[in-house]
N, C-alpha and C positions, 0 to 999 in steps of 0.2 A: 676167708669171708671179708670182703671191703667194708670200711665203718662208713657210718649214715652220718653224714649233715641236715638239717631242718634248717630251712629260712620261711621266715614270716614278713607281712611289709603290715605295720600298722599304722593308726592317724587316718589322716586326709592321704588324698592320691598328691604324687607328686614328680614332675619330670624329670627322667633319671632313673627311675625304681626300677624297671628292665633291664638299661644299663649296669646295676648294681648287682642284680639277679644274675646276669649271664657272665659277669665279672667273677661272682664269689661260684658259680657253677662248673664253670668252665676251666679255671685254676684247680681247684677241688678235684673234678675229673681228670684231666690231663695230667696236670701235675705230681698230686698227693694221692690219685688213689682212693679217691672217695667215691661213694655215693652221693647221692643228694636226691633230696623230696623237699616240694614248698608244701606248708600249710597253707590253705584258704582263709582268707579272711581273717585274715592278722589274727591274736589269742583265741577270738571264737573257733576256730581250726582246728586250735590245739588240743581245745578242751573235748570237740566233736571228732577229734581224729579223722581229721578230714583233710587230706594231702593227696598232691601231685609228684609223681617223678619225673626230676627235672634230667633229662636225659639230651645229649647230644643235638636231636631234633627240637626237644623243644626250645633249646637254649638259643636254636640261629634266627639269627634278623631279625631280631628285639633291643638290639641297643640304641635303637632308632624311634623306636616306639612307646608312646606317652604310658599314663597308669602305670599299673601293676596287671602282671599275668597273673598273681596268686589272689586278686581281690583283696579287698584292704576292709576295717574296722575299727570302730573309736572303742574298743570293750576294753575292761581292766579286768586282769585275771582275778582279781581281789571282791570287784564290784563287776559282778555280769547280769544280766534280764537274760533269767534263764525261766520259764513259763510266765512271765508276768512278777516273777520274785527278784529280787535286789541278792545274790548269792557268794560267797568265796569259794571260785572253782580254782583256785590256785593249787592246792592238793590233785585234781583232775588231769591237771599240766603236766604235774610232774609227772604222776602215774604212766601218762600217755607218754611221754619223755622217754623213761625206763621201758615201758611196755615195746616201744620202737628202735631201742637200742640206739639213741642217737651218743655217735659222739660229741656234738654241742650243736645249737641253734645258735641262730645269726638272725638278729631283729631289727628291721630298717625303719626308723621311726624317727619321729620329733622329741620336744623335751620330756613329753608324758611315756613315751613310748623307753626311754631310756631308764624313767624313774620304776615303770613296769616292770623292764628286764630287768633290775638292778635287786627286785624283790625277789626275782628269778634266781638271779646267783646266792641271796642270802640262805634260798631251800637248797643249796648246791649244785645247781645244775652249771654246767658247762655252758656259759653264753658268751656271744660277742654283738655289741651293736656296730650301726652304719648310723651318722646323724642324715636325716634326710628334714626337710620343712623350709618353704619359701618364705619364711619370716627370718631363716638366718639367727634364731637366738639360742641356737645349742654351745653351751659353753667349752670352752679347752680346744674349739675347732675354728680355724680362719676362717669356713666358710662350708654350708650343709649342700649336698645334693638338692637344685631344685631350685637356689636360688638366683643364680643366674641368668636360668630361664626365665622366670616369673619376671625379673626387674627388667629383661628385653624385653619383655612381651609390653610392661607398662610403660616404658619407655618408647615404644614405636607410640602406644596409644600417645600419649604427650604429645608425639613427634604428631599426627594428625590432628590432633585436635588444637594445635597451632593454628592452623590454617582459616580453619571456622571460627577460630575467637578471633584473628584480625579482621578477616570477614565483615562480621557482625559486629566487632568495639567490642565485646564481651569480658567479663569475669567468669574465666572454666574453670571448677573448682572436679579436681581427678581424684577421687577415693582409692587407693589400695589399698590390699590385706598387708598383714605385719599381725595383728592381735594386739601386743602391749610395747611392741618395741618399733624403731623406724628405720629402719634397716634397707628396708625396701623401697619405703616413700622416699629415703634420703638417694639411694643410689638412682636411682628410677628420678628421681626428683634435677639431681643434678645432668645428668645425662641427659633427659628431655629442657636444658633448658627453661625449667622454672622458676615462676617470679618469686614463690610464695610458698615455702615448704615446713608441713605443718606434721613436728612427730612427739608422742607419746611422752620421750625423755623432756622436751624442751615446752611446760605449760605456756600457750599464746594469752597477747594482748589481744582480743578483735578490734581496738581502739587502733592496734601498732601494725597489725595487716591491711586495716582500713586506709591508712596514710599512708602506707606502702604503695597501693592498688591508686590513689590517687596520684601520686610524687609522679606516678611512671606517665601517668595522664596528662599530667602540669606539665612534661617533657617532651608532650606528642606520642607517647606509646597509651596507642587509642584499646588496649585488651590486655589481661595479665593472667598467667596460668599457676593457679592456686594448687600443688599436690598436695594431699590430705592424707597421711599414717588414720588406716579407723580406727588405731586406739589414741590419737589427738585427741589433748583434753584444755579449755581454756584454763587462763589461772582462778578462775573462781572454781572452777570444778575441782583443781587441783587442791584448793586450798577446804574444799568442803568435804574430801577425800582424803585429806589427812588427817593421820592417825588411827583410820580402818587398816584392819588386819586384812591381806588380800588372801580370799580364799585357798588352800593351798592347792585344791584338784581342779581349781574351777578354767571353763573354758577351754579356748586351743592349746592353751599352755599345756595343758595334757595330752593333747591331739585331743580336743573333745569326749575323751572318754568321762563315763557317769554322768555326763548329759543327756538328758531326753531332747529326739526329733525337735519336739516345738521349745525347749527350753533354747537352743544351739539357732535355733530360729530366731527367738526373740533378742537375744543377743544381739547376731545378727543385723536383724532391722532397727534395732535401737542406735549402733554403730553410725547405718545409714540415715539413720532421722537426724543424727545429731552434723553428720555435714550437708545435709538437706536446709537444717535450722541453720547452722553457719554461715550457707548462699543463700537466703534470705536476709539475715541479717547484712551483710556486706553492701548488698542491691541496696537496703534501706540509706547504709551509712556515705554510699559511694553513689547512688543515685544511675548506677552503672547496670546492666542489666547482667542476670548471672544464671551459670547453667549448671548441672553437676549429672557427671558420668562416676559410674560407681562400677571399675572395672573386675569385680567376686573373681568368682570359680575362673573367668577367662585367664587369667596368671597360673593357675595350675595345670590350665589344659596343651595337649598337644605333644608336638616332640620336643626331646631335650634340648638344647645348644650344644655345641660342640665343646663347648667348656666344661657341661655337666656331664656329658658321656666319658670326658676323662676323668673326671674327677670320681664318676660311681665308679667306672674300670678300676681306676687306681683304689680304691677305697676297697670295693668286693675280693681286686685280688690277694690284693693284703691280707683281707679275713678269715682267708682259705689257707694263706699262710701262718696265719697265726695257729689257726685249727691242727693244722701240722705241729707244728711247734707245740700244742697242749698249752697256750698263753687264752686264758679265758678271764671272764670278769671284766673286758675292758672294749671301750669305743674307740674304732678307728678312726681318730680325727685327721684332718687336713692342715697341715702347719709348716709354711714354708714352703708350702709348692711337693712335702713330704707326707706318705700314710703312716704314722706314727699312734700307737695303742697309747690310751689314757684308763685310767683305772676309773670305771662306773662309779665306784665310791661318792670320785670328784666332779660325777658331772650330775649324777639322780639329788632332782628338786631344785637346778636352779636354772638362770635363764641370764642370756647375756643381751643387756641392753648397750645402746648406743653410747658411749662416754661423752658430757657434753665440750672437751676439749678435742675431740677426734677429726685425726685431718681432715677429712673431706668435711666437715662442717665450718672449718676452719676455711678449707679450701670454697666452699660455699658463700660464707662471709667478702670473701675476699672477690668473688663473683658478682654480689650486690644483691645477692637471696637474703631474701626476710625468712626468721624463724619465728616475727610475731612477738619478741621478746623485748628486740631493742630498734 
C-alpha cells in the first residue's frame, strides 16, 4: 500500500502555489511512490477532512496558473470560528492526520502559516513547510514564492505611471503590500526608477521627502514618483510607537489568521488613509499636485514569473524529497540559488525585515533615492 502526503496552501493566495503543488506532487508520485491528497482550504480542511486527490491529471498545466487549486484560509488550528465560537481544533488535525494515515503534510504558507505548522510538529505530526508570501519576510530563506511576481507586477505599475506624472508635473505617490517590512516597495521601488521610496524599517522625515520632491523641481524635473511600503511610518509615529509591544498574532504577519473580515478590513483601509493623508500633506508642502494609486490584491494576482515557477519546482520537489528521506519538522528554504531544510524551531514567530545597511538600499542611495531620512 503506497503512503499518503497532505499538502495544504494557507494565508493569502499567492503566485507560485500551483507551481509548488505540482512540484511536491509530482516528485512524490514519480519519484517516491507516494500518494498525495491536498486539503481545501488551508487547516480549515483539515479539521473538516476535506481533501482532493492530487493525481496525475490533476497535477498538468498548473504551474502556469495563479491561486491555489486547494483554496486557501487565514484560520489557526489553535483559534478557529467554528459556529460562531472562537475554538482549539488543533486535536481535530491531528485526529484526521492519523485517521488518514498520512505520512506528513507539507504546508505552504507565510510567517503565520510556519508558526502554525511548527505547533503541528510540537503534537508530532510529521510536517514540512514551503515559505510562500509577497512581502518576502519569512526568515532563513533568500527569498518566498510569490515574491518576484508581486514586485514585477508593481514595477511595470511604476513603469506607467511615469508617464502620466510627467504628463501632468504630478507627485504619484504608488502604495504596495509588504505589511511591516519593505521588501517589496524597496525592490519594486528601485526597479521602477523612484524618486522617493518610503519603507516600514527606515521612519520618514515629510519635511526631508518634501525637499526632495522640490530639489528635483528646482532642476527642471517637473513630477516625482513617491513608492510607499503600507506599513511606512513617519518618525513621529515611530517615536509614538515606541516601546508598544507588537502584537504577537496580530495581522498579515500571520497570514491574517484570528482576524475577523472587517477587522483585516480596517486595517487595511487605515494603511491606505494614512498614504492618502501623506499625498495631501506633500501637495500642501510642495504646492505640487499629487495622486495615489494603491496597487492591493493586484500584486498577488495572476500568473507566476518565470522566476517563481522555478523557485516553487525547486522548493516542492525538494519536499517530496525530504518526505522520502523521513527529514520532517523543517522549511524548505531558498539559499544560494539551493533548496536546503531549515528546522521550524528557527523560523516560527519571526520575520525578517529589511537591514538598514543592505545593498540595494545602499545601492539606492547611491541612485539619488530619498528614504525621507536624510
Amino acid at each position: 500500500m503506497s503512503k499518503l502526503i497532505g499538502i495544504l496552501t494557507a494565508g493569502g493566495d499567492t503566485p507560485g502555489l500551483n507551481a509548488a503543488i505540482r512540484g511536491i506532487g509530482k516528485a512524490a508520485l514519480g519519484e517516491y511512490g507516494f500518494e498525495v491528497v491536498g486539503f481545501k482550504d488551508g487547516f480549515r480542511g483539515m479539521v473538516h477532512n476535506r481533501f482532493m486527490r492530487l493525481d496525475r491529471d490533476v497535477l498538468s498545466n498548473i504551474v502556469s496558473s495563479g491561486g491555489t487549486i486547494l483554496g486557501t484560509s487565514r484560520d489557526k488550528p489553535h483559534k478557529m470560528n467554528i459556529g460562531g465560537k472562537i475554538l482549539d481544533m488543533t486535536d481535530v488535525i491531528v485526529e484526521n492526520y492519523h485517521k488518514n494515515q498520512l505520512e506528513a503534510l507539507v504546508c505552504l504558507g507565510g510567517g503565520g502559516t510556519q508558526k502554525n505548522a511548527f505547533r503541528l510538529v510540537e503534537k508530532g505530526l510529521n510536517i514540512i513547510t514551503l515559505p510562500k508570501t509577497i512581502d518576502n519576510d519569512v526568515v532563513e530563506t533568500d527569498v518566498t514564492i510569490g515574491f518576484d511576481t508581486a514586485m514585477s507586477i508593481a514595477t511595470e505599475a511604476i513603469d506607467r505611471l511615469h508617464t502620466t506624472a510627467h504628463s501632468h508635473h504630478r507627485i504619484i505617490l504608488v502604495e504596495t503590500m509588504g505589511h511591516k517590512v519593505g521588501w517589496l516597495a524597496l525592490g519594486a521601488g528601485i526597479s521602477g526608477g523612484a524618486d522617493v521610496i518610503l519603507i516600514p524599517e527606515i521612519p520618514y522625515d515629510i519635511g526631508i521627502v518634501a525637499e526632495s520632491v522640490l530639489r528635483r523641481y528646482r532642476t527642471g524635473k517637473s513630477f516625482s514618483i513617491v513608492v510607499v511600503a503600507e506599513g511606512a511610518v513617519s518618525r513621529e509615529e515611530a517615536l509614538a510607537a515606541e516601546g508598544r509591544q507588537e502584537k504577537p498574532e496580530g495581522g498579515r504577519d500571520g497570514d491574517g489568521a484570528g482576524k475577523t473580515k472587517e477587522e483585516l478590513r480596517y486595517m487595511r483601509d487605515r494603511m491606505s488613509e494614512n498614504t492618502l493623508l501623506l499625498a495631501e500633506k506633500l501637495e500642501g508642502m510642495t504646492q505640487l499636485e499629487s495622486r495615489v494609486t494603491i496597487l492591493g490584491h493586484l500584486q498577488r494576482g495572476g500568473a507566476p514569473s518565470s522566476a517563481d515557477r522555478l523557485l516553487a519546482s525547486s522548493l516542492g520537489t525538494t519536499a517530496a524529497e525530504l518526505a522520502a528521506r523521513r527529514e520532517f519538522g523543517v522549511m524548505v528554504a531558498s539559499r544560494a540559488g539551493e533548496a536546503v531544510p531549515v528546522p521550524l524551531e528557527n523560523i516560527a514567530g519571526k520575520r525578517k525585515f529589511v537591514p538598514a545597511d543592505h545593498p540595494l538600499i545602499e545601492s539606492a542611495r547611491h541612485l539619488g533615492t530619498c528614504f525621507g531620512d536624510e
